[in-house]
C-alpha positions in Angstrom: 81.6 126.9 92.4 79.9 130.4 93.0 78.1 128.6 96.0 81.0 127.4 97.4 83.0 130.5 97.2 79.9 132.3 98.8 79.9 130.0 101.5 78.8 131.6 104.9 81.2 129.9 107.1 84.0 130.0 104.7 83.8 133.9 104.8 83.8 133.7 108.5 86.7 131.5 109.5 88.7 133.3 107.1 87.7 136.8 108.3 88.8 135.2 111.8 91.9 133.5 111.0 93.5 136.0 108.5 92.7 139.5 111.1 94.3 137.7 113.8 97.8 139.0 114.7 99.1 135.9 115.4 98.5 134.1 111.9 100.9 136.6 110.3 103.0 136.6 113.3 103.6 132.6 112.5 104.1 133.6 108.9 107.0 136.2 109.7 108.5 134.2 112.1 108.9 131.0 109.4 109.9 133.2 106.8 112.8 134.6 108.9 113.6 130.9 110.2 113.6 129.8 106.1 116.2 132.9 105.1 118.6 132.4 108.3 118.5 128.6 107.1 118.9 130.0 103.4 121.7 132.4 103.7 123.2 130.6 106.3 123.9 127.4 104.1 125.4 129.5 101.3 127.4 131.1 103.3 128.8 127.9 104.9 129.2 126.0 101.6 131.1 129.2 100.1 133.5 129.7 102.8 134.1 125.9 103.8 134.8 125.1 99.7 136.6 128.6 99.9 135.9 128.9 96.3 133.5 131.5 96.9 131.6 130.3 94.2 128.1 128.4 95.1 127.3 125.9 92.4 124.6 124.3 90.6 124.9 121.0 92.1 124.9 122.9 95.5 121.9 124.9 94.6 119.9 121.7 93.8 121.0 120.2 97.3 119.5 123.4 99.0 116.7 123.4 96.7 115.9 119.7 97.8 116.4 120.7 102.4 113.9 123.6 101.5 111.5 121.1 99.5 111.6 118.7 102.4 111.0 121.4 105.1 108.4 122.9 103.5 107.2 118.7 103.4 107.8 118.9 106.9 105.3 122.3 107.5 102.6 120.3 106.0 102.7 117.2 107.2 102.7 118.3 111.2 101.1 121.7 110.7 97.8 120.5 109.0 96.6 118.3 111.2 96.9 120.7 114.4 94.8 123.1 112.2 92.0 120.8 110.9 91.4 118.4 113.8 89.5 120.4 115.8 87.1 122.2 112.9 84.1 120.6 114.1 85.1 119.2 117.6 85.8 122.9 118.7 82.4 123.9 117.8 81.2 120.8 119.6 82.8 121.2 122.9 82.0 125.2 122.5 78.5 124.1 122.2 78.0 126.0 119.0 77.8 123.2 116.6 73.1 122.9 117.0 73.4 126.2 116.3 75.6 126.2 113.2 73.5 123.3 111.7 70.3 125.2 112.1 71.0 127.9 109.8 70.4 127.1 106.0 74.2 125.8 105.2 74.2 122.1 103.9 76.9 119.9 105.5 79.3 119.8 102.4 79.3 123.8 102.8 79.9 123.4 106.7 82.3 120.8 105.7 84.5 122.7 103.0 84.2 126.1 104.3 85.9 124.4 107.6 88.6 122.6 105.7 89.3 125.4 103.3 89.8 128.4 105.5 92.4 126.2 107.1 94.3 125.2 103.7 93.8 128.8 102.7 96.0 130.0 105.9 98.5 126.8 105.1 98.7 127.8 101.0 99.7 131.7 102.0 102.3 130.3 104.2 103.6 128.5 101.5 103.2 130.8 98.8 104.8 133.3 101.0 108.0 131.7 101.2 108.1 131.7 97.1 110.6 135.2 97.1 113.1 132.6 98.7 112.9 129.7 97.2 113.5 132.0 93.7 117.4 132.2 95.2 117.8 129.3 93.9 117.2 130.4 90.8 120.3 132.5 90.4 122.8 129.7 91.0 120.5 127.4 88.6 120.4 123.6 89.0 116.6 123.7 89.1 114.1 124.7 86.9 110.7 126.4 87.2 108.7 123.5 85.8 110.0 121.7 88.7 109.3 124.3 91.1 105.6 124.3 89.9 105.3 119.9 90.3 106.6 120.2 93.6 103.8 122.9 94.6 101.4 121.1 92.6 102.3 118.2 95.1 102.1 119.9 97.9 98.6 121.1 96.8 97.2 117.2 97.3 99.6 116.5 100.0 97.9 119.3 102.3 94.4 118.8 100.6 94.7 115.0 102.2 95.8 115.6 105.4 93.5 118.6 105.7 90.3 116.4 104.8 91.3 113.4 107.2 91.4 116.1 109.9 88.0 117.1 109.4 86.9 113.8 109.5 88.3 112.8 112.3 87.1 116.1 114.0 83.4 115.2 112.9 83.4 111.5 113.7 85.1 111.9 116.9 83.9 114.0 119.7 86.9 115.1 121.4 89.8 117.7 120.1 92.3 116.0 121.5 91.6 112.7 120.0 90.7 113.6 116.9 94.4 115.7 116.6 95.2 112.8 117.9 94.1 110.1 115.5 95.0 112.7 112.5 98.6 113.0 113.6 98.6 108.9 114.1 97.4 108.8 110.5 99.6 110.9 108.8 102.6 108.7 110.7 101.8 105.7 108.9 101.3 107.2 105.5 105.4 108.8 106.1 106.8 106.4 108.5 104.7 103.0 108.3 104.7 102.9 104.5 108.1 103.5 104.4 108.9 100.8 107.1 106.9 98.3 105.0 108.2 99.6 101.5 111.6 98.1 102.8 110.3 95.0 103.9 108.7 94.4 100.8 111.6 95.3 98.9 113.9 92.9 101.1 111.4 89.5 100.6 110.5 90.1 96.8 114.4 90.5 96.8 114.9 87.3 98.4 117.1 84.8 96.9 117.1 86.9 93.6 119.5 88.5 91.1 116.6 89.9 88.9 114.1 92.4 89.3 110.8 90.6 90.0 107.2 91.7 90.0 106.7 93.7 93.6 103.2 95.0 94.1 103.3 96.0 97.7 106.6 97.4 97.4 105.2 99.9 94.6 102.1 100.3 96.7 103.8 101.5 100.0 106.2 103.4 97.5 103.5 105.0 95.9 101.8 106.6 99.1 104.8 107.5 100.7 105.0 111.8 100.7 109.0 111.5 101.0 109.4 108.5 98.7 107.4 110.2 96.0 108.4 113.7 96.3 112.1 112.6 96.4 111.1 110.7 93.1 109.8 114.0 91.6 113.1 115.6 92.8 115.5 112.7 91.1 114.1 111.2 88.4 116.3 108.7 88.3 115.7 107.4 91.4 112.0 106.8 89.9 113.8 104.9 87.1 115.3 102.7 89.4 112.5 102.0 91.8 110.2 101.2 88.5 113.1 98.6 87.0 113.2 96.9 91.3 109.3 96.5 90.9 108.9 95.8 87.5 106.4 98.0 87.5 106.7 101.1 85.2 103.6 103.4 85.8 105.3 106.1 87.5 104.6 106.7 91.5 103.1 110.2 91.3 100.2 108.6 89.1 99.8 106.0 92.3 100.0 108.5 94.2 97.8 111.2 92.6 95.1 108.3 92.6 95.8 106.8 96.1 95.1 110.6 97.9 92.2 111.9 95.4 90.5 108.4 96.4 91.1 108.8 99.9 90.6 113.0 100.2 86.9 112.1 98.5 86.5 109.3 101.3 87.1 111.6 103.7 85.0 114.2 103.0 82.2 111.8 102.3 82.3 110.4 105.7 82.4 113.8 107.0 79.5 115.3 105.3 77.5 112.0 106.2 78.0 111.7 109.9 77.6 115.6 110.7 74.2 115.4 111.6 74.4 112.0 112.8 76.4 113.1 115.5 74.5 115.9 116.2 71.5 114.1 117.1 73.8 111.4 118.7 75.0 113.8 121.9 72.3 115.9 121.6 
């Protein structure tokens, strides 16, 4: 762990990414976009109830647009940030170099990755003064705060990972953004596409729950599907009793993403060299 923390590169990017203006610039400029959208909704659900009370149940409901915005930041941030780790240094003609020194590729690898997460887990953190507002009105508790994060954790840990690989495999910036952005469609809006298909044919001609596999599955690997799940309980209840299936869909999906974050990394580290001495 000392190693990896020590890691050459990983001091580098984040020396470059974190004394750049513009990284903190992004940061102030989501965190003012996240209190307009804050104060703005309690202000329009106290005057339009003209109570001038906001309530738990309201609290919760801005609890749950934050949740899913922050989702959002991930899911179409990540990729632009990861996808071109190694292409960059490919197309800049830097990459013989970098593999020259005494780095391994796993440290070339996870320094790359990480110094990107890094930037993507401040920007989260950073917005954690707001999302305590919530707090005041209740309706949500801090145990649930700290699942959601937890979430989010593996959600950006995935997407991150795929990025890299795609940057290492593929030669090109622009494809590799590309094929990481087409990827991390289909795990939100292909799986849940096919989680209602499945859900309409095992409920075919049927009054009672029966046994649904694929609808679990694409369930299970759905971001939105799972994190609204974490959100409402009882929603998870319900989706378990339509499956008949009750091993919750965070385990699926804790297992689903560490299996595929591992893959991904493993190609990566693999083909570094390979495509080194491929367009040398």
């Amino acid at each position: 762990m000392k190693t990896l923390l020590a890691n050459p590169v990983l001091i580098k990017e984040i020396k470059l990414r974190f004394r750049n203006l513009k990284s903190f610039t992004g940061i102030l400029f989501y965190l003012v976009a996240m209190s307009v959208f804050v104060f703005g909704f309690i202000f329009l659900t106290t005057t339009l109830t003209g109570s001038g009370f906001f309530r738990p149940d309201e609290s919760f409901m801005l609890f749950t647009m934050m949740t899913y915005i922050q989702l959002g930041l991930i899911l179409f941030i990540t990729p632009g940030l990861t996808a071109g780790a190694i292409s960059t240094e490919r197309e800049k003609q830097t990459l013989n170099i970098l593999l020259t020194t005494a780095q391994t590729s796993f440290q070339i690898i996870f320094g790359k990755m990480s110094s990107s997460i890094a930037f993507l887990l401040l920007m989260i953190v950073s917005g954690l003064p707001i999302y305590s507002l919530v707090f005041l009105y209740g309706g949500v508790s801090p145990s649930q705060l700290a699942v959601i994060f937890l979430f989010y954790f593996l959600t950006l840990l995935t997407i991150g990972s795929i990025g890299v690989m795609y940057s290492t495999l593929l030669r090109k910036t622009i494809v590799s953004m590309i094929a990481t952005y087409g990827t991390m469609l289909f795990l939100t809006a292909a799986t849940g596409f096919f989680m209602v298909i499945s859900m309409q044919i095992s409920q075919f001609g049927s009054t009672v729950p029966t046994f649904s596999p694929f609808t679990y599955f694409w369930a299970s690997i759905n971001p939105a599907v799972v994190l609204f799940t974490l959100l409402q309980p009882a929603y998870a209840t319900e989706l378990q009793s339509m499956t008949a299936i009750q091993l919750p869909l965070w385990v699926g999906y804790i297992v689903f993403y560490s299996l595929f974050t591992a893959l991904a990394l493993f190609l990566a580290v693999k083909r570094l060299r390979v495509n080194m001495n491929k367009y040398k």
